[in-house]
Each structure stands twice: as C-alpha cells, then as structure tokens.
C-alpha positions in Angstrom: 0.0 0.0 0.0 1.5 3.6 -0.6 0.3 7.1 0.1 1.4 10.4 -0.6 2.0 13.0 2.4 -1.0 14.4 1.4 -3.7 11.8 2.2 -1.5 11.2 5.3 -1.8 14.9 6.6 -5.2 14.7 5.3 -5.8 11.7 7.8 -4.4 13.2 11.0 -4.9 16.5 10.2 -1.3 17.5 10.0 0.5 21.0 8.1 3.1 19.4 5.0 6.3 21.1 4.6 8.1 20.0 1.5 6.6 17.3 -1.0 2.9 17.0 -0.8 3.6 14.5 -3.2 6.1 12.1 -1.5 4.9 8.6 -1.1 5.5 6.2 1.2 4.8 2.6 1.7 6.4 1.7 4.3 7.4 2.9 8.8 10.5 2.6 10.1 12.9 4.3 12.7 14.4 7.7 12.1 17.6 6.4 13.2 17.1 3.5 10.3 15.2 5.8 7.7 15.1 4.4 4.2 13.5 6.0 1.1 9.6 5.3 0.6 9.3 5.2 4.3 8.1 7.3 6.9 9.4 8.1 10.6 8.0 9.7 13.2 10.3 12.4 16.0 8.7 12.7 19.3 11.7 12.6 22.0 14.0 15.8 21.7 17.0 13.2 22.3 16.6 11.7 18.8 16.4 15.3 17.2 19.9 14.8 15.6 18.5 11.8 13.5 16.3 14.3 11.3 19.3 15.8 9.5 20.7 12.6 8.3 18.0 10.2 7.9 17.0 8.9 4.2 13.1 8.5 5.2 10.7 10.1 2.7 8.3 11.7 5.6 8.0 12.6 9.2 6.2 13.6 11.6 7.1 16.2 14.0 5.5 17.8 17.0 4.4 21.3 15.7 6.3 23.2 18.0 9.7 21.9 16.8 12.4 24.1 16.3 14.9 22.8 13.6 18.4 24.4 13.2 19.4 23.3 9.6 17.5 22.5 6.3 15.9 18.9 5.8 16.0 16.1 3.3 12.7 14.7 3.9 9.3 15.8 4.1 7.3 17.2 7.3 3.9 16.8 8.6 3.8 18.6 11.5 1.3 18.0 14.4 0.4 18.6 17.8 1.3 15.0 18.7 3.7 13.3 16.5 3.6 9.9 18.9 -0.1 10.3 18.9 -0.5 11.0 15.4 2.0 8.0 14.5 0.0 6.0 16.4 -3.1 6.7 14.7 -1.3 5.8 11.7 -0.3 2.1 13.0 -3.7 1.8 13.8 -5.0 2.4 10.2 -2.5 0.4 8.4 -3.6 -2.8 11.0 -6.8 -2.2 10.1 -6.2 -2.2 6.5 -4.7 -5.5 6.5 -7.0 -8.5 4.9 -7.7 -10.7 8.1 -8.2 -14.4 7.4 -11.9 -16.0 7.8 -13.1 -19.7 8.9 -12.2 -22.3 10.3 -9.5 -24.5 9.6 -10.5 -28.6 9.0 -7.7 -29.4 12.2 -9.3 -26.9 14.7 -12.3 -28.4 16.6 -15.7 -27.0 17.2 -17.7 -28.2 19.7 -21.4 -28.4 17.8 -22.1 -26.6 21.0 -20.9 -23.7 20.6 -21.8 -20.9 18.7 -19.8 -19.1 16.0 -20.3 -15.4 14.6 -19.8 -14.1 11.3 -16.5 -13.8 9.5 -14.6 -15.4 12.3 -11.0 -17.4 11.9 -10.3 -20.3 13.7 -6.7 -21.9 13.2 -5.7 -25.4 13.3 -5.5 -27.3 16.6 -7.5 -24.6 18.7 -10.2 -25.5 20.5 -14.1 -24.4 21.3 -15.5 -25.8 24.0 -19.5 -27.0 24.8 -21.9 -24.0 25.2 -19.0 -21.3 24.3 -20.2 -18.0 22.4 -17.4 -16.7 19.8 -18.4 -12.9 18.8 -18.6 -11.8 15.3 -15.1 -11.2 13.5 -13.2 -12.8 16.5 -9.8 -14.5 15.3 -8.4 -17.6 17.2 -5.3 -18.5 16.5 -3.1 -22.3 16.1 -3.7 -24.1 19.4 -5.6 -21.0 21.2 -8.4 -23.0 23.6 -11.5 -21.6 25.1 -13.5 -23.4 27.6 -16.9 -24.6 28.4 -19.5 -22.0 28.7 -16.7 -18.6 27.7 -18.0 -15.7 25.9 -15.6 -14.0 23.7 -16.9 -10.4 22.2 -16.6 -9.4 18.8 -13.6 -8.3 16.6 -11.0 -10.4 19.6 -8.3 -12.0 19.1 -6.8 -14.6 20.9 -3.1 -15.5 19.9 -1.7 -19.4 19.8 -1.9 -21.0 23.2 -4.2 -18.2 24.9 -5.7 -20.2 27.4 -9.6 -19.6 28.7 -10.8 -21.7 31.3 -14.2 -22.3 31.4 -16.8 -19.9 32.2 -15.4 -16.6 31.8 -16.5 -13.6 29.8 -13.9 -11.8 27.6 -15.4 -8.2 26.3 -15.7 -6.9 22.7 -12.1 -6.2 20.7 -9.9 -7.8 23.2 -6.7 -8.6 22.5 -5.1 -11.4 24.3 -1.0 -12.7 23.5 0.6 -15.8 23.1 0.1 -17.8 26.2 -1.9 -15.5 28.3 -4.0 -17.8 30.6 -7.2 -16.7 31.8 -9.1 -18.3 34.8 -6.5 -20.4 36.5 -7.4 -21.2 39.7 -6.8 -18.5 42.4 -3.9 -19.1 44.7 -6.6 -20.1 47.9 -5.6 -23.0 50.3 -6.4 -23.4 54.2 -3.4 -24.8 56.5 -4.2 -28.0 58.2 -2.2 -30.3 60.5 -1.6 -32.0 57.3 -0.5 -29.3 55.2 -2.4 -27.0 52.6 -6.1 -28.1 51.8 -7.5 -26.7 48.4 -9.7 -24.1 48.5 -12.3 -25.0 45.4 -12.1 -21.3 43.4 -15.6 -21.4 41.7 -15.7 -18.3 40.1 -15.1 -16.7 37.1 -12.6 -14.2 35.3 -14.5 -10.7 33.1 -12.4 -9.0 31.0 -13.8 -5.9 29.7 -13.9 -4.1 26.3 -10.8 -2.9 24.5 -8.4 -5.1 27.3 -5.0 -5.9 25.6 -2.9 -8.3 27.5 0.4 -9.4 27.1 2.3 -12.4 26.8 2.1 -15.1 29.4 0.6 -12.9 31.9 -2.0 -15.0 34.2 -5.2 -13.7 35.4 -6.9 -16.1 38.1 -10.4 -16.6 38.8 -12.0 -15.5 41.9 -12.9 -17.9 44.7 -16.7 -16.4 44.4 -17.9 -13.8 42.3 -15.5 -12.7 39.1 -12.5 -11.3 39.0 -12.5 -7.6 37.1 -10.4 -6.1 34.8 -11.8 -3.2 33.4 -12.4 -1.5 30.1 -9.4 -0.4 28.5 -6.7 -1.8 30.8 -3.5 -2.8 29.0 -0.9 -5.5 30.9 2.4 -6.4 29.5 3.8 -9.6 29.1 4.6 -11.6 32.3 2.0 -9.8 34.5 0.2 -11.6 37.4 -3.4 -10.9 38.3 -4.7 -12.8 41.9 -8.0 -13.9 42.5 -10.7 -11.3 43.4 -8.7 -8.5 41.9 -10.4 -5.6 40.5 -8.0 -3.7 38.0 -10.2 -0.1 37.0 -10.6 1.0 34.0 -7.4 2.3 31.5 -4.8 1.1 34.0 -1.2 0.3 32.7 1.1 -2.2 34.2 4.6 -3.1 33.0 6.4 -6.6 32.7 6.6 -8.6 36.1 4.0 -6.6 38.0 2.5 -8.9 40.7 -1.1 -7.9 42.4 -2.2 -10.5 45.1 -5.6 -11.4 45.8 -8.4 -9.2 46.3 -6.8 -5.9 45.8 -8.7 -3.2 44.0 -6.6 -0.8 41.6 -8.1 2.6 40.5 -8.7 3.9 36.9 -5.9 5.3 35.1 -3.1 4.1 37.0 1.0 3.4 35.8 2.5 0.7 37.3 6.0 0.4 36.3 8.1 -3.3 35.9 8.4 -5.5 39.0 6.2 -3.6 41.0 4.4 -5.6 43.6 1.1 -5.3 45.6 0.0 -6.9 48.6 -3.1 -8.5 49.2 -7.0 -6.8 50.2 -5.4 -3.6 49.5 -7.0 -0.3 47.4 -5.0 1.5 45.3 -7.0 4.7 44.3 -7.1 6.6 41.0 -4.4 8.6 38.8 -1.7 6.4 40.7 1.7 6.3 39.6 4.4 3.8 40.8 7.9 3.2 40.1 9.6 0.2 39.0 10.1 -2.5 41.5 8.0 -0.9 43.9 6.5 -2.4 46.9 2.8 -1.1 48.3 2.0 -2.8 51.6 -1.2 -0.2 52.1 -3.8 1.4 50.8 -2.8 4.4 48.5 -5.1 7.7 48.2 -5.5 8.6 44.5 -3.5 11.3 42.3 -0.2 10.2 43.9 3.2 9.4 42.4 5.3 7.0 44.6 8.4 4.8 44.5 10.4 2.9 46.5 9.8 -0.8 48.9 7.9 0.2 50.9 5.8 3.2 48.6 7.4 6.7 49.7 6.3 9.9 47.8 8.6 10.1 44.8 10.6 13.3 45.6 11.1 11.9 49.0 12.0 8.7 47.5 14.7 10.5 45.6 15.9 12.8 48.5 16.7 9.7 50.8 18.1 7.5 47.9 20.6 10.6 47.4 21.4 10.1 51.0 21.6 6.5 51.2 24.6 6.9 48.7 26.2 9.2 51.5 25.5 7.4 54.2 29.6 5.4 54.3 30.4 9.0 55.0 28.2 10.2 57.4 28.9 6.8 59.3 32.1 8.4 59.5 31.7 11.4 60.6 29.1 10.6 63.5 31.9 8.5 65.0 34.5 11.0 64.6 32.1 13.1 66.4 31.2 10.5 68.6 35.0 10.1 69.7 35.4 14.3 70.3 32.6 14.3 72.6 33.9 11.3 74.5 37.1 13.4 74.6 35.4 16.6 75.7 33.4 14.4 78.4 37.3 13.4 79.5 38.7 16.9 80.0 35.9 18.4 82.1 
C-alpha cells in the first residue's frame, strides 16, 4: 500500500512542509530511515536523526524548532507519537484478516460461532462457548466450556480460557496469556495446605490488551475484574478477586495478590508488587520494583519498597549513597565528645 504525504496529513490532520507528493509505503525508525518510508520524532533526544536520515516523511511535533534544512518531508502535528499512532492503527486495520475455520481446529457443535470469524488449526471451542462476530483464534488458542468472547478479539496461539469466563468486545489477548487459572486459595491444616475450590469466574472488559504469558486467576466467588481499556504487558500476574479499573497500565513482572482493587488510570511500572486486600485509588503512579503494603489515596506518584512519595523517595536514595560518609563522621564526632566528656 503507498500514500502520498497528502492523504497522510489529510488523515491526522497534519500541516506538510516540503513534497505533498512524496509517497511512502512503508514505517521505520528515524535512526534506520530508508526511502519510501516514513518516521516519526517525538523525543528531543533523537532530534539529531532528522538531519541525516533517508526516510521520505515525518512527523514532527508542531512546536519543533529545527536548526538546519531537511532532506525529507514534514507533517507537522500537535502529537507526533499520537498522530503515528493513529497511523499504525489504520495500516492494522487495512490488512485482509483471514476467515473460517480450519478442518484441524475443533468445534464443539455446542458452541456458537459469529460471522467472518478465523479459527486456526488445533484450537479449541469448548461445549456452550459464544465466539463474537469477526473474532480470530489462532493455532492451538483453547476456550473453555461456557466462555464468551466479544466481537472483533483476538486470541493469539496457546491463549488459554478456562471455562466460564467472559472476555469483552475487541480484546486482544497474546501468546500464552491464561485466563481463569485457579486463584492461589488453600487453608493450612495439621496435614499441610487443603484446596480451596475457586468457583468463580474471570471478566475482561472491552478494548483489554494483554500481554504475553501474563496470568489472570479466577476468583474464589464472584469474578475477578479487569476493566475497560486496561493494557498489561507480558509476564504480569493478576490474583484472584482483583479488581484492576478501567485504562490502567502495568509493565512486565507486576505482581497484584488477591483481592486488591486498583483505580482507573493508574502506571504501574516493571516489577512492582502489591500486597493483598489492599486499594489502590485513582491517577496512581508507581515506580519500578515498587513495593505497596497499604492502601494508597488517588493522584499520587510514589516509588520505593515500601511506597514513599517520589521526591522523597529521591531525596533519601541521594542520602543513602552518603551514608559510608556520614557513618564516619558521627563517630568522629562521637570520639570528640567522649574526649570533651574526658577533659571536664
């Protein structure tokens, strides 16, 4: 497919300078710019790469400043990572999406399959499941007895859906992500650990992308929640009873145990781990490899194991890297008042 800068300011409402007429077919880096392709500047650190790259177009944040002349062709916009993101979006979209289902892939004749859906070889559709219109399950993907999967989904090879839970409309789940694994729930006895039955179930809202194997258990009652819009990265734990609110972010390795709610709109950075029957309110941010032992107001920005404020965080960290010296000195000081003590 190729398009001239034109259609593409046209599309994101850009301002050209330079060739309206360039055409592209193709993204790539700035750093890596080829001809026919178009790159995209966001992050004043890769400013340098404009002057030298070969890419046919880019976009730029309208307010940028540039010191020299350029090779290529500018759309400039209020949001260049926005804007390219748009963009990514469109070109998905435009790609032909394969339909039915293939003669190795089985189909329970209980189930029920919408329009123009594609199911690969070796995956699996349980008794009494529901697969939306346009949905797309790939190689060795398996849902369940009884799981609902909304429209226009896709479920990579080996996404696993245990039986019974509901997956919303355009959800995107990768390779290996397992929902409705048991929840982590035994009782001590004398004779060890006895199973706690988890009977529950797992929802996943609309428009939830999660990434590779990243687990999300089911509850022991009731259904564990994550909410419209929420996007989890690849190796990401979700505990029973959880409820994760709507158009929360959480990097690789986040761990949240069981039956802690987190707030809408929240950043959790990689590693970060929460303890159990906790609330975590809304607009939180945490740093990487975090620790939160409590219950954390909303509109916050914290860091640290356990959570501190983040300037605070920052303040003691720089004084954690003095502390050899300040060791020092308190016992230097320690020794001249034993001395003064001495001479009275």
């Amino acid at each position: 497919m190729e398009f001239t800068a034109k259609q593409i300011a046209e599309l994101i409402g850009g301002r050209i300078e330079g060739d309206e007429n360039a055409s592209i077919s193709s993204f790539t880096k700035i750093e890596e710019g080829v001809p026919g392709a178009i790159s995209f500047l966001s992050n004043p650190k890769y400013t340098h790469f404009i002057y030298d790259t070969k890419s046919s177009v880019v976009l730029v944040n309208e307010d940028l400043q540039l010191e020299h002349p350029v090779t290529p062709t500018l759309i400039r916009v209020p949001n260049a990572y926005e804007s390219v993101a748009k963009l990514l979006k469109f070109y998905e979209a435009m790609k032909p999406h394969k339909t039915g289902i293939d003669p190795l892939a089985f189909v329970s004749p209980k189930a029920t399959i919408g329009e123009n859906c594609y199911i690969g070889a070796f995956a699996v559709v349980s008794d009494g499941a529901t697969i939306g219109d346009g949905c797309q399950l790939h190689p060795h993907a398996y849902v369940g007895e009884g799981v609902t999967v909304g429209k226009e989904s896709i479920l990579y090879p080996h996404v696993v859906i245990y039986h019974g839970c509901k997956i919303g409309q355009r959800v995107i789940l990768h390779a290996g992500c397992v929902i409705g694994a048991d929840g982590f729930g035994f009782a001590p006895s004398a004779e060890g650990y006895d199973k706690i039955p988890q009977i529950g179930i797992v929802t996943i809202e609309d428009d939830v992308e999660i990434g590779a194997n990243t687990c999300v258990d089911r509850s022991t009652m009731g259904s564990t929640f994550v909410r419209r819009g929420v996007k989890l990265d690849n190796l990401v734990q979700i505990a029973h009873n959880t409820d994760i609110g709507e158009n929360t972010v959480m990097s690789a390795q986040v761990g949240i145990a069981g039956s802690t709610k987190v707030g809408k709109w929240c950043m959790l950075g990689g590693q970060v781990g929460v303890a159990g029957h906790l609330a975590v309110g809304d607009k939180v941010n945490v740093g990487a490899q975090s620790g939160i032992i409590g219950n954390i107001r909303s509109d916050q920005t914290i860091m640290g194991s356990p959570v501190m404020d983040s300037k605070l965080y920052f303040k003691s960290s720089a004084i954690i890297r003095k502390l050899p010296d300040l060791y020092k000195q308190i016992n230097e000081l320690q020794k001249e008042i034993e001395e003064l003590k001495k001479g009275r």
